[in-house]
C-alpha positions as CSV (number, residue, x, y, z in Angstrom):
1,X,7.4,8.8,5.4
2,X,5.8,6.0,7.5
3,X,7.3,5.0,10.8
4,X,5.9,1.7,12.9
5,X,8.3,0.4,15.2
6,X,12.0,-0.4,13.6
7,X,10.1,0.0,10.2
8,X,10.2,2.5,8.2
9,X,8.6,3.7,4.6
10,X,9.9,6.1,2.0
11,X,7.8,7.3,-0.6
12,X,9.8,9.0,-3.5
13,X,8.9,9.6,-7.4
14,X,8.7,6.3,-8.8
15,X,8.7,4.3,-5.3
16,X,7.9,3.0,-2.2
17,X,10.7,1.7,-0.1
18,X,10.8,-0.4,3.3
19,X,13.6,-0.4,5.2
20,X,14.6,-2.2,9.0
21,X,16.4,-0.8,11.8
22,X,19.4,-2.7,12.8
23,X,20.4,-1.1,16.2
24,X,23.1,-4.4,16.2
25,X,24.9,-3.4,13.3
26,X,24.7,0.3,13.6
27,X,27.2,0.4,16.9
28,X,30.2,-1.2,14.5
29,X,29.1,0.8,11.3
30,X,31.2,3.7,10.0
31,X,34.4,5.3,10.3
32,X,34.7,5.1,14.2
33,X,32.4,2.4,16.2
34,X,29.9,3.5,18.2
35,X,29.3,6.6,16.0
36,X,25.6,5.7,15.2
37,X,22.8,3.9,17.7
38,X,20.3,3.4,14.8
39,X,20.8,1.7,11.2
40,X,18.0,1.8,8.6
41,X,18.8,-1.2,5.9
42,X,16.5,-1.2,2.6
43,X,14.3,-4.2,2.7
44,X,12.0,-3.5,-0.1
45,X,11.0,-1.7,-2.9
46,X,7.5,-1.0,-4.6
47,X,7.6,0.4,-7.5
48,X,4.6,2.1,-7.6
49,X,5.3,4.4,-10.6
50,X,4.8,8.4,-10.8
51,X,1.6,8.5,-8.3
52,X,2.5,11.4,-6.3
53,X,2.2,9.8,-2.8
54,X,1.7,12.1,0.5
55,X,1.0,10.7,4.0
56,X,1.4,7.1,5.0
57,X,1.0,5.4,7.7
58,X,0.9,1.6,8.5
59,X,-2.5,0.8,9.9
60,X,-4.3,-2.8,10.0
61,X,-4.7,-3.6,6.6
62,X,-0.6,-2.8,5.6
63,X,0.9,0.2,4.2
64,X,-1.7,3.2,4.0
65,X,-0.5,6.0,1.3
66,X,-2.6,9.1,0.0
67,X,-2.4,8.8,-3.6
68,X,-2.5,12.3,-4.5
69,X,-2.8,11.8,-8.5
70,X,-5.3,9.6,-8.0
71,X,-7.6,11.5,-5.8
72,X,-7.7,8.6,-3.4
73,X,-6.4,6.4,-0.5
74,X,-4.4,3.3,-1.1
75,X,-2.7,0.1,0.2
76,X,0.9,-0.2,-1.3
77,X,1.6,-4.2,-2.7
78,X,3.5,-6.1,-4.7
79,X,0.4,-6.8,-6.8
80,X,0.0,-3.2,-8.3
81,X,0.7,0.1,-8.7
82,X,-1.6,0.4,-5.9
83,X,-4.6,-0.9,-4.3
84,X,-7.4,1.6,-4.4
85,X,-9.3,1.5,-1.1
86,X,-11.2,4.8,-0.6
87,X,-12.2,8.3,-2.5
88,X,-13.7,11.4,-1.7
89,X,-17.5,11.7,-2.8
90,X,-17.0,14.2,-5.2
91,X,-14.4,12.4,-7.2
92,X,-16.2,10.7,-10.3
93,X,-13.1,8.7,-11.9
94,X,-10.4,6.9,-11.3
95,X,-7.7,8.5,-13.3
96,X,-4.4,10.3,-12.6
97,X,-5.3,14.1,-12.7
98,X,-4.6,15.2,-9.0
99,X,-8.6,16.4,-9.0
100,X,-8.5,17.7,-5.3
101,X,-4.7,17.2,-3.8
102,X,-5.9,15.1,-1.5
103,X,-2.7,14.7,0.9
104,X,-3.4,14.5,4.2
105,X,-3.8,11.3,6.5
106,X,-4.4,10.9,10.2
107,X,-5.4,7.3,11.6
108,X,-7.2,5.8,14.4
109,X,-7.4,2.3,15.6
110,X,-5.3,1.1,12.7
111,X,-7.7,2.8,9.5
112,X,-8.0,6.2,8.5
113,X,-10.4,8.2,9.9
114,X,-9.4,11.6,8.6
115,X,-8.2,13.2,5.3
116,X,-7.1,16.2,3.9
117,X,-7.7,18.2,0.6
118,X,-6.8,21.6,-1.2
119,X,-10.2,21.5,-2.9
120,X,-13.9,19.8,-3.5
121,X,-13.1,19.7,-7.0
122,X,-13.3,17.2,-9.8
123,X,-11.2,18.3,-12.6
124,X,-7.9,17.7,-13.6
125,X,-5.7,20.4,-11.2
126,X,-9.2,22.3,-10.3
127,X,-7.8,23.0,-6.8
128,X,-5.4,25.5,-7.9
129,X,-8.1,27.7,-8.8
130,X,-8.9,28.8,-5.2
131,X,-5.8,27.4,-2.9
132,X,-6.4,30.5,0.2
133,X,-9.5,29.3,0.7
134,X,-11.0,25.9,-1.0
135,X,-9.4,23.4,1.9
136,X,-11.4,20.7,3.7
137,X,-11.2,18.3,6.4
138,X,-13.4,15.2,5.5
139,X,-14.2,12.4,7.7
140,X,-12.9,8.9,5.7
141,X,-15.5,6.6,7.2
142,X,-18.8,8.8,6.8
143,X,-17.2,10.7,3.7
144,X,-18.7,14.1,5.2
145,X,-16.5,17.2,4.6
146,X,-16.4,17.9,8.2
147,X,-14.4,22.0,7.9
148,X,-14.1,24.1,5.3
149,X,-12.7,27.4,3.7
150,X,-9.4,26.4,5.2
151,X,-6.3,27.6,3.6
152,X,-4.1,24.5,2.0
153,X,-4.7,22.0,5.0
154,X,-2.0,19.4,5.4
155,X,-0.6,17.3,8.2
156,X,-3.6,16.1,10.4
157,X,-2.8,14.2,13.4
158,X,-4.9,12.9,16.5
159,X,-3.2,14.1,19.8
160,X,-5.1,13.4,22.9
161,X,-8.8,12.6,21.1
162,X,-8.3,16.2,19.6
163,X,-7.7,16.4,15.6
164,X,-5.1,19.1,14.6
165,X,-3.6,20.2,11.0
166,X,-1.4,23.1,9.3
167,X,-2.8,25.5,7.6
168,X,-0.4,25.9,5.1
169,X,-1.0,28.9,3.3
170,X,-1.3,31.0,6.5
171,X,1.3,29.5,8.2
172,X,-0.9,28.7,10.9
173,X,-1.4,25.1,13.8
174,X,-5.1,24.5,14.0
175,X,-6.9,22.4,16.1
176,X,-10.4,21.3,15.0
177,X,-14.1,20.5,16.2
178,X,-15.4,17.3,13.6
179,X,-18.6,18.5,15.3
180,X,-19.1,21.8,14.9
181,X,-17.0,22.3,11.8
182,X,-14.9,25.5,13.4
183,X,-11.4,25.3,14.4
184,X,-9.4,27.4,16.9
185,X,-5.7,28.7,15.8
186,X,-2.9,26.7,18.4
187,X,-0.2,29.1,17.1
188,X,1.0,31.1,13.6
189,X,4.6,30.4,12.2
190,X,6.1,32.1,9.4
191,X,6.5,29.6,6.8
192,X,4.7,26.9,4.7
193,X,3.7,24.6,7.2
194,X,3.9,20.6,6.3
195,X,4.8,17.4,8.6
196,X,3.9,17.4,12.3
197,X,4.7,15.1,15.1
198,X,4.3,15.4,19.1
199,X,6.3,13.8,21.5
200,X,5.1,14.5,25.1
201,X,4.0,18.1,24.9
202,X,6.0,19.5,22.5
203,X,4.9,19.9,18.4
204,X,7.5,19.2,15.8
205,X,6.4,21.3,13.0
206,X,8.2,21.5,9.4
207,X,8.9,24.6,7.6
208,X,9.6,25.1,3.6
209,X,10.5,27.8,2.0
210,X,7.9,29.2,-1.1
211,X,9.3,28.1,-4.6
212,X,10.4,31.0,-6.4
213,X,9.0,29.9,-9.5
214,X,5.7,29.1,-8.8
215,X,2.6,30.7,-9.2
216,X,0.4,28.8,-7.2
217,X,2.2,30.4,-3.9
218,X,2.8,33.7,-5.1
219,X,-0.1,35.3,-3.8
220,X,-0.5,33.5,-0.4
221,X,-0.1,35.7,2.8
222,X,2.9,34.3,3.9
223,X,4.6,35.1,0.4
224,X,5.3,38.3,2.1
225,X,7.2,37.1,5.2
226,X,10.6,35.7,6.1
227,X,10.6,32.0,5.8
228,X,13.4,30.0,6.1
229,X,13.3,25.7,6.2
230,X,13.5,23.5,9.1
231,X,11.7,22.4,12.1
232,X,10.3,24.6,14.8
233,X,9.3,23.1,18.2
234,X,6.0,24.4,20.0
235,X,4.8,23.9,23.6
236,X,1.2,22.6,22.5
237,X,-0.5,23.7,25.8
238,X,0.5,27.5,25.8
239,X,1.4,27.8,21.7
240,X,4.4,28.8,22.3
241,X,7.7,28.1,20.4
242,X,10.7,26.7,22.7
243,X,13.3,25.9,19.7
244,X,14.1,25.4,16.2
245,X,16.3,23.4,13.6
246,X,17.2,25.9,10.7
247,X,18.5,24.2,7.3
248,X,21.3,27.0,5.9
249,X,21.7,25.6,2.3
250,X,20.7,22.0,0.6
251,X,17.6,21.9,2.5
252,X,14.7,23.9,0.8
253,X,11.4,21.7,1.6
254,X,10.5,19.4,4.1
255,X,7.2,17.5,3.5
256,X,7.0,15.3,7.0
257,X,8.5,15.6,10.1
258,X,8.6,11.7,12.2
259,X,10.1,11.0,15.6
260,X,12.8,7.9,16.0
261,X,12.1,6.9,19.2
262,X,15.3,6.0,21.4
263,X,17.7,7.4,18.8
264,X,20.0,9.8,18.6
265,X,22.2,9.7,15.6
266,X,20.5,6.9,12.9
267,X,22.3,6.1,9.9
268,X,20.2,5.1,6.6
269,X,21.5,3.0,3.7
270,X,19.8,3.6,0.2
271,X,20.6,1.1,-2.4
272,X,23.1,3.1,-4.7
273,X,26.2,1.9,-2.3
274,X,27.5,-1.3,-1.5
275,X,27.1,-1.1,2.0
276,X,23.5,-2.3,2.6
277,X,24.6,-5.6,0.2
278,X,27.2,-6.2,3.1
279,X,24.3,-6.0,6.5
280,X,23.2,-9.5,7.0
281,X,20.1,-10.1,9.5
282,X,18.3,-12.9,10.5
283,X,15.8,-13.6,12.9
284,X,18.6,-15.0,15.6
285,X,21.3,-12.6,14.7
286,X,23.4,-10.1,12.2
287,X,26.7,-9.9,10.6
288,X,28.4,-8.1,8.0
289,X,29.8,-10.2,5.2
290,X,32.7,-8.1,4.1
291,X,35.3,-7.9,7.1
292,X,36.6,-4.4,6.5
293,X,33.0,-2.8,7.5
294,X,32.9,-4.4,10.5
């Protein structure tokens, strides 16, 4: 996901989609009015084929996505599949292999300035053969692998000039030193840590449970725990966890974890129902076309 604003990005299989917040509409928009503050209407859709998108983030140049299969960073248009704007040294060729699993983004100033990656590796699915250990941090502008030997990094984010990540196959919040290449443990959670946000000085943090079928997480050292899926809030200055969101059923992996600012309950329309066909907007005003929505 990609947040900026009222916008927001979904990245699924076969597709990139853009959808608009229409706080106007969302207060007459359901069964009973006023039931929603926040109504996300698609607005586009890229169809980027099976690329195996991670992070985003809109920066200067548009709509920033890590192009996992293709071992690189890229610019989603309407152009082409995608618009290849950066790889990692050790990548050789341009093909769709998932070399390294690069998937990882955090920006600054509007471009990415740091990546992450399960492995140095430049053969097709090479990173599976050492996923405790292989990680890196690399710095996008210098291209200089900036900490190793980390555990399946994922998630990093600049909070406060400091660069953080998850350590996925440990379960553990890290915070990093670019410099000096060592890190410093914030906290440990048990589960398979992807998707972090901060609002104020709390962490968001998701949690997935292992798949059952696969090998690549059988061995990890938080195979042996209790791990359920959700969202676990941490007080970043002590490491502490203050709350949780647990998913019972239906909910087995969370990827990313994004805060709506302002919003309690939003509502999002995909494009399989009618609904979103009936949300007019235009730059002066909104109105639904079909009178018994509204």
């Amino acid at each position: 996901m990609a947040i900026s604003g009222d916008k927001m990005a979904i990245a699924t299989k076969n597709e990139v989609q853009v959808l608009a917040n229409s706080r106007a509409l969302a207060m007459n928009y359901g069964a009973q009015q006023g039931t929603y503050d926040g109504l996300y209407l698609p607005r586009a859709t890229y169809y980027s084929g099976e690329i195996d998108l991670h992070d985003m983030a809109w920066g200067a140049e548009g709509l920033w996505a890590v192009n996992t299969r293709f071992s690189c960073l890229s610019i989603i248009n309407d152009d082409l599949s995608f618009y290849n704007k950066w790889t990692p040294s050790f990548i050789s060729d341009q093909t769709p292999d998932d070399r390294c699993h690069l998937n990882g983004m955090a920006l600054e100033n509007g471009k990415p300035k740091y990546v992450t990656a399960l492995g140095t590796t430049n053969a097709a699915k090479a990173w599976r053969e050492n996923i405790q250990s292989g990680g890196v941090l690399i710095d996008v502008p210098t291209k200089e692998i900036i900490v190793r030997n980390l555990p399946m990094p994922h998630s990093p984010r600049i909070y406060d000039q400091k660069l953080y990540a998850l350590c996925s196959a440990t379960g553990e919040v890290i915070c990093a030193d670019p410099t000096s290449g060592k890190y410093t443990v914030v906290t440990k959670l048990q589960g398979f840590l992807r998707g972090m946000c901060k609002k104020g000085d709390i962490l968001f943090v998701g949690l997935s449970k292992l798949r059952q079928n696969a090998s690549t997480f059988r061995d990890l050292p938080i195979a042996r725990e209790s791990i359920f899926c959700g969202i676990v809030a941490i007080h970043l200055p002590s490491g502490n966890q203050v709350g949780f969101i647990k998913y019972e059923n239906s909910v087995e992996e969370i990827y990313d974890v994004q805060f709506l600012e302002g919003m309690r309950r939003p509502a999002i329309l995909n494009t399989l129902k009618e609904d979103h066909r009936k949300a007019l907007v235009t730059n002066t005003d909104c109105y639904w076309s079909s009178p018994e929505i509204n």
